[in-house]
C-alpha positions as CSV (number, residue, x, y, z in Angstrom):
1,X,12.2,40.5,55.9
2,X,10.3,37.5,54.6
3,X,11.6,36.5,50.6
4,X,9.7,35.1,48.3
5,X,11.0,31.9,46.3
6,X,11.8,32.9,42.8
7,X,9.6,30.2,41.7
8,X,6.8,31.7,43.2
9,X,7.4,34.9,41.5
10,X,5.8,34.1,38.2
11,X,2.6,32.9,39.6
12,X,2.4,36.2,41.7
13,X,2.9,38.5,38.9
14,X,0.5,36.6,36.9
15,X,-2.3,37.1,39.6
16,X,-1.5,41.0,40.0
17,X,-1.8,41.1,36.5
18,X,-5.1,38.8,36.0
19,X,-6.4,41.1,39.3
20,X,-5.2,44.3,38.5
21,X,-8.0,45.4,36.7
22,X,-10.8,44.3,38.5
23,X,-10.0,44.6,42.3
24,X,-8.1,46.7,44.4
25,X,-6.2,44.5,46.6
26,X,-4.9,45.9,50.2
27,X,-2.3,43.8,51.5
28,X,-2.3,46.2,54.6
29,X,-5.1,44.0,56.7
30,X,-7.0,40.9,56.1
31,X,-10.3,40.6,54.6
32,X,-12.8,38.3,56.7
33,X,-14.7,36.1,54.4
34,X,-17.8,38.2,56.1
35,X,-16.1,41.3,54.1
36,X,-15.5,39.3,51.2
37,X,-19.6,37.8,50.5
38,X,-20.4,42.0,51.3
39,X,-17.9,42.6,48.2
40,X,-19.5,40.0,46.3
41,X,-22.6,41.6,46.8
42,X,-21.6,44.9,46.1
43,X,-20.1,43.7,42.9
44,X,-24.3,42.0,41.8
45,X,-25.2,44.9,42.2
46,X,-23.2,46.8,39.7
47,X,-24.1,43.7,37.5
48,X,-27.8,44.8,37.4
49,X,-26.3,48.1,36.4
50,X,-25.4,46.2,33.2
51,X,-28.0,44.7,33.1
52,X,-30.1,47.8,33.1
53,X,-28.0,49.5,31.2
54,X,-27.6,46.2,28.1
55,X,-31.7,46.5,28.2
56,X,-31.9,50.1,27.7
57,X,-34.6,50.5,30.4
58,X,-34.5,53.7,32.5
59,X,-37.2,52.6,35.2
60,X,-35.1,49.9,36.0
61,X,-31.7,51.7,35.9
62,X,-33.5,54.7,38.3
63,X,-35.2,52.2,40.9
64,X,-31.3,50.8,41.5
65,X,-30.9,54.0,43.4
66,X,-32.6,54.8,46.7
67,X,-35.6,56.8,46.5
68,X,-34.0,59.5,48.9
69,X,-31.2,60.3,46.4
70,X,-30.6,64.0,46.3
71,X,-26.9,64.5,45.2
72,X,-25.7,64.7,43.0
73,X,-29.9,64.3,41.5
74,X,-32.9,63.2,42.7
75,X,-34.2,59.4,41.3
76,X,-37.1,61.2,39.4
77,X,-34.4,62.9,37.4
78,X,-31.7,60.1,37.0
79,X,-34.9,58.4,35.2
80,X,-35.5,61.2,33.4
81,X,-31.4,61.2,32.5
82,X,-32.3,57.5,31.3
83,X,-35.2,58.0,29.5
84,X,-33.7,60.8,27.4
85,X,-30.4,59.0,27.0
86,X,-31.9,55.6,25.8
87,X,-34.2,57.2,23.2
88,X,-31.2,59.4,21.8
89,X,-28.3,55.9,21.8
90,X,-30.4,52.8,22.7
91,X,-28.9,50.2,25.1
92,X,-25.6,50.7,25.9
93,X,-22.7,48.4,27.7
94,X,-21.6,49.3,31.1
95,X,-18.4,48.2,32.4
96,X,-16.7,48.6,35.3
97,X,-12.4,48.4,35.2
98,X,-11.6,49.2,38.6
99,X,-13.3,48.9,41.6
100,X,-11.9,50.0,45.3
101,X,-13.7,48.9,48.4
102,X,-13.1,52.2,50.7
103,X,-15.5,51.0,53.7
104,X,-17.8,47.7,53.9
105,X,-20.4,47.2,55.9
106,X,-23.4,45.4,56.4
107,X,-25.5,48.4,55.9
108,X,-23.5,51.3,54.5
109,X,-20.5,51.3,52.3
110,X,-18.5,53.2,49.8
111,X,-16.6,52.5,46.9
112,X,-14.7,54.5,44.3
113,X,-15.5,52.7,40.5
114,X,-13.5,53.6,37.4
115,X,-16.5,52.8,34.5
116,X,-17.0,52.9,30.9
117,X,-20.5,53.4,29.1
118,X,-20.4,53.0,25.6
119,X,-23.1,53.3,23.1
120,X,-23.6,51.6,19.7
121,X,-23.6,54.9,18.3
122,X,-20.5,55.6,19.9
123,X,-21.6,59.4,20.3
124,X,-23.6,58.7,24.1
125,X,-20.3,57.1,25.4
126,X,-18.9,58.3,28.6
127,X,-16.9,57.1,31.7
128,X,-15.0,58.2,34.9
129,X,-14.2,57.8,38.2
130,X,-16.7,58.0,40.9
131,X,-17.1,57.6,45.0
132,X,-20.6,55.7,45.5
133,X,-22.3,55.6,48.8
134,X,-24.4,52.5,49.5
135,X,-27.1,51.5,51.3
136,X,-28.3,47.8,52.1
137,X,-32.2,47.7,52.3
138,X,-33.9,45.2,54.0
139,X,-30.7,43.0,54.5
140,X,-31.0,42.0,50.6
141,X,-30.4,45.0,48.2
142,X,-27.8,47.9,47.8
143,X,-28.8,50.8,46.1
144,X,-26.5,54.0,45.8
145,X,-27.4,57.0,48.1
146,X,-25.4,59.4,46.6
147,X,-22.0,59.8,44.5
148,X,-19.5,62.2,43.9
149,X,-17.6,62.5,40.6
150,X,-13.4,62.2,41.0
151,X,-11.1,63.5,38.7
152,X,-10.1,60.8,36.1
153,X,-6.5,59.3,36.6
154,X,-3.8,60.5,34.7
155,X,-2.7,58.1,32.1
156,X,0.1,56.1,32.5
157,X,3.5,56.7,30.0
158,X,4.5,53.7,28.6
159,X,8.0,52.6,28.0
């Protein structure tokens, strides 16, 4: 069994904790840098999600997902979901605390994303936990193709 050098201990701790949460990290296999620019690209694209979510605008925030989206709705009725949700709260900030890369490929991939959504009047706020099925399009863009809700994880006790 390999030991690691308490001086090395601090440091380690400190990035779990800086890492913990953002990423999911498996120490089971190694990541290929390939795997790694895929993640990266994952990760812009829930950026734009922000982004879409920080301008309010429900065109943009439907057209992230692909036009074949039927579950758990259709792309017509996430932008209806928008529209109505942006003229009731107004922009709102999207964040994601947890991200876990299940399978990456270059054209499919699935993550599960623990999220927060909260509105300026603080009554349109909402998270979770969800599995999200990408697609790539054209080598450039991912947009989700379907995602399932997951039951929220149970808090943790302190102390």
């Amino acid at each position: 069994m390999t030991t690691i050098p308490r001086s090395r201990v601090p440091l380690l701790a400190l990035a779990a904790a800086l890492l913990g949460g953002c990423i999911s990290v498996n120490f089971g296999r190694p990541v290929s840098e390939e795997e790694i620019i895929l993640r990266d690209e994952i990760k812009s694209y829930y950026n734009e999600v922000g982004a879409t979510f920080a301008a309010g605008n429900a065109d943009a925030l439907a057209n992230l997902y692909d036009a074949g989206i039927a579950r758990p709705m259709t792309q017509d009725k996430i932008r209806e979901w928008g529209k109505d949700f942006f003229a009731k709260h107004g922009p709102a900030s999207f964040k994601i605390t947890k991200i876990d890369f299940e399978r990456v490929g270059h054209v499919t991939s699935v993550v599960t994303i623990t999220y927060s959504v909260e509105t300026k009047d603080g009554e349109g706020s909402f998270g979770g936990t969800e599995r999200d099925e990408l697609v790539q399009r054209d080598g450039r863009r991912w947009y989700v193709t379907a995602w399932e809700k997951l039951p929220d994880e149970p808090a943790k006790k302190k102390g």
